[in-house]
C-alpha positions as CSV (number, residue, x, y, z in Angstrom):
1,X,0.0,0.0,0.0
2,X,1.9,3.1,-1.4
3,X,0.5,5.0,1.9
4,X,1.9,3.0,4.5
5,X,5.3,3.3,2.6
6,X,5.3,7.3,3.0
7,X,3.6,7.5,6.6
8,X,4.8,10.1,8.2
9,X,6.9,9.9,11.7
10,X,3.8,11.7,13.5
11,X,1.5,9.2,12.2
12,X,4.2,6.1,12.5
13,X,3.6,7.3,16.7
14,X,0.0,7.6,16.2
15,X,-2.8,4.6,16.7
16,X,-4.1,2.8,13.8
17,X,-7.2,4.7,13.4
18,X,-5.3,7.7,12.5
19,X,-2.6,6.2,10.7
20,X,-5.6,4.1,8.4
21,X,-7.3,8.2,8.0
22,X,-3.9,9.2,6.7
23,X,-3.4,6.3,4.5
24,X,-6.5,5.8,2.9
25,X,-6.8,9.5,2.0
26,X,-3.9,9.5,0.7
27,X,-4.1,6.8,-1.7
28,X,-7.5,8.2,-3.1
29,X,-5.2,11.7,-3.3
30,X,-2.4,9.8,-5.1
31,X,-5.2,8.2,-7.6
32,X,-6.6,11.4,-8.5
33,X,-4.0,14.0,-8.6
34,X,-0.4,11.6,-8.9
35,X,1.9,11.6,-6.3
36,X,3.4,14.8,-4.2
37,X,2.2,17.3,-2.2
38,X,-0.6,18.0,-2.9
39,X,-1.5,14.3,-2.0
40,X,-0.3,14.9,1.4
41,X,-2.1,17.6,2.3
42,X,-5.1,15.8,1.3
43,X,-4.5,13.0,3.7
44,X,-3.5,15.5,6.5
45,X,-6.8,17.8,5.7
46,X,-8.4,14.8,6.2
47,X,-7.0,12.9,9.5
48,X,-7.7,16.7,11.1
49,X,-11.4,16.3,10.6
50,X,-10.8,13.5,13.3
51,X,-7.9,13.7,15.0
52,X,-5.8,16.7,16.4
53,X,-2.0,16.5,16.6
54,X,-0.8,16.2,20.1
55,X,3.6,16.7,20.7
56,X,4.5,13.9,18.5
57,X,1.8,12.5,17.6
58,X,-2.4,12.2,16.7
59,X,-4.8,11.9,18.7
60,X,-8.9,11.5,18.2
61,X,-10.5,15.1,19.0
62,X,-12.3,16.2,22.0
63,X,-15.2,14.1,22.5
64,X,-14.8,12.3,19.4
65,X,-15.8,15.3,17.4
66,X,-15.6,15.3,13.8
67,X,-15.1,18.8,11.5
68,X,-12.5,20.9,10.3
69,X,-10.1,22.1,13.0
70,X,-8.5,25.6,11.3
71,X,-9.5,27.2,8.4
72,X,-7.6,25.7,6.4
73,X,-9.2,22.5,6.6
74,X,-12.3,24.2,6.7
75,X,-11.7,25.4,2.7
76,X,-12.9,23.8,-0.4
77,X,-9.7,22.3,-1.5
78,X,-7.0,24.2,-3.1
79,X,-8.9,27.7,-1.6
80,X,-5.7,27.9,0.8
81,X,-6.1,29.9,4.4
82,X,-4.4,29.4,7.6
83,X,-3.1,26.1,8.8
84,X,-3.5,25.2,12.4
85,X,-0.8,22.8,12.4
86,X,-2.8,19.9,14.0
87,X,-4.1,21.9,16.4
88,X,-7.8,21.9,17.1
89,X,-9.0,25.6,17.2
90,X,-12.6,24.7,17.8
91,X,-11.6,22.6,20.8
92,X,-12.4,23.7,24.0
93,X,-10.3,26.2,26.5
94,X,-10.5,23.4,29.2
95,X,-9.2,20.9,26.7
96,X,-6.2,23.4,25.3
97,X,-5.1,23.7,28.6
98,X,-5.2,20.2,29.2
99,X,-3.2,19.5,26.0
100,X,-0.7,22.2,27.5
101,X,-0.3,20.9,30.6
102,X,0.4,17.5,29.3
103,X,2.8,19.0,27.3
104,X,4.4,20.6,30.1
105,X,3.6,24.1,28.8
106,X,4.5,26.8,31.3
107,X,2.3,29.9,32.0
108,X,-0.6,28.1,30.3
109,X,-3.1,28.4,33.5
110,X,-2.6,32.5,32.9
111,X,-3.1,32.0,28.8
112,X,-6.0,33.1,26.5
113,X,-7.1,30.6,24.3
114,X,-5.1,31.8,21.4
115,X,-2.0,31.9,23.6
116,X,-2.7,28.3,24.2
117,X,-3.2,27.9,20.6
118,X,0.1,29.2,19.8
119,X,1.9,27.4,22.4
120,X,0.3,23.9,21.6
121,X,2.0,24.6,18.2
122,X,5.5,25.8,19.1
123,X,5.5,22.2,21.9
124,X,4.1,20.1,18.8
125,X,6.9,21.7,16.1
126,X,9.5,20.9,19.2
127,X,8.4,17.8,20.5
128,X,7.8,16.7,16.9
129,X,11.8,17.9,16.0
130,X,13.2,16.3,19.0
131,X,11.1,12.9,18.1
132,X,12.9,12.9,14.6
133,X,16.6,13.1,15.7
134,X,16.2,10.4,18.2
């Protein structure tokens, strides 16, 4: 399956469910557009309709929600917009924090939700960096 072959590390850390979002979206991407970018950002605009990267990995979303999590996602393909990195923006406060706490974020309990937004990204771009040198 040409999907599993190019799963990314995140996913590779990830549980099945989101690694079998990635893949099969993917390969439907690769079908109809050939191989490349544009494939992967298919598969990714997908998994975040479910799933919501956490450090170095993905995770299902709060409460098993489904929908786009940044505007990005939320575009008719190719329309561009903002990507929230794996990030859930339509997630809760509560569950932000949460995320930053288990990320050992400091500061967070003193953070507005788009200062927990922004440091959930930073923790995921680090944590993510860290994972791949290892």
């Amino acid at each position: 399956m040409p999907g599993r072959e190019e799963l990314p590390s995140t996913l590779e850390r990830s549980s099945r469910e989101a690694q079998r979002t990635w893949i099969k979206a993917h390969d439907s991407a690769v079908e109809q557009y050939g191989e490349g970018e544009r494939a992967h950002r298919v598969a990714y605009g997908a998994l975040k309709h479910t799933h919501e990267k956490v450090g170095d990995h993905w995770e299902r979303k709060e409460g098993g929600r489904k929908g786009p999590s940044d505007p990005q996602s939320a575009r008719p393909r190719g329309q561009g917009g903002r990507s929230g990195e794996g990030v859930d923006e339509s997630a809760s406060k509560q569950h932000l924090y949460d995320i930053a706490k288990r990320l050992g974020i400091d500061g967070r309990s003193r953070m507005s939700k788009p200062e927990l937004l922004d440091a959930i990204r930073k923790a995921n771009r680090s944590k993510t960096r860290a994972a791949r040198s290892q």
